[in-house]
C-alpha positions, -999 to 999 in steps of 0.1 A, spaced: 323 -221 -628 351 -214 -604 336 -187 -583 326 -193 -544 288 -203 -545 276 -168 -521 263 -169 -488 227 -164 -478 218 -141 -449 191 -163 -434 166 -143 -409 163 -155 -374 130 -171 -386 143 -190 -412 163 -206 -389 137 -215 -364 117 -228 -392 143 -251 -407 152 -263 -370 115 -274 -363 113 -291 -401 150 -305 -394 142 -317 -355 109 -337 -372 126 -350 -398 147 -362 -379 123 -379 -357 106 -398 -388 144 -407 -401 150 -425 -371 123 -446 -379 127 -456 -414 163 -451 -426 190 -474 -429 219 -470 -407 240 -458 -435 220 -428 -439 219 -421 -403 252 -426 -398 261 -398 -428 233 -374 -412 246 -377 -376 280 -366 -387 262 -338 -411 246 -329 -375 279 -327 -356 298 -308 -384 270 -280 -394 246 -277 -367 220 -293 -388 196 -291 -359 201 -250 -350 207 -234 -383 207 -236 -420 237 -246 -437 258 -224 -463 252 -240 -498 292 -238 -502 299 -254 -472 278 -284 -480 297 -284 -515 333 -286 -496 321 -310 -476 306 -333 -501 341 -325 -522 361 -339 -495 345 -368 -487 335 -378 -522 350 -354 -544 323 -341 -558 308 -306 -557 273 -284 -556 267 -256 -577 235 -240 -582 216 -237 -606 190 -208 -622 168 -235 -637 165 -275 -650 193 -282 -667 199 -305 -699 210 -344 -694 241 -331 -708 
C-alpha cells in the first residue's frame, strides 16, 4: 500500500498518440463542459503537459492528494464495494 506507484517508459509514439486524442478532446470539451471542469483541466494542462505527453500515474495521485487529499493506486483487476 505504501510503495511509490512505478513509472511507465512510454515510447515516442505513445506520446504522439495521447497528444492527438488529448488535443481533440480537448476541442470537443470546450464545447460541452462546464467551466468548472475546464477550469480543473486547464490547470491539469499547465502543470503536466497534458497536451505533449502522458502523465506518470503517481504524479496524477500527488496531485489529486494535494488538492483533495485523496490518492490513486492501481489496481490488477475490479475490485469489491468494499
Amino acid at each position: 500500500m505504501g510503495d511509490k506507484i512505478p513509472d511507465i517508459p512510454y515510447t515516442k509514439e505513445e506520446n504522439e498518440l495521447w497528444k492527438r486524442i488529448y488535443e481533440r478532446l480537448a476541442t470537443l470539451h470546450k464545447e460541452s463542459m462546464c467551466s468548472q471542469f475546464l477550469k480543473v483541466s486547464e490547470d491539469l494542462n499547465k502543470t503536466f503537459k497534458l497536451s505533449e505527453r502522458i502523465p506518470q500515474l503517481n504524479e496524477l495521485s500527488e496531485y489529486l492528494k494535494s488538492k483533495t487529499g485523496f490518492t490513486i493506486k492501481p489496481t490488477h483487476g475490479i475490485l469489491s464495494q468494499r
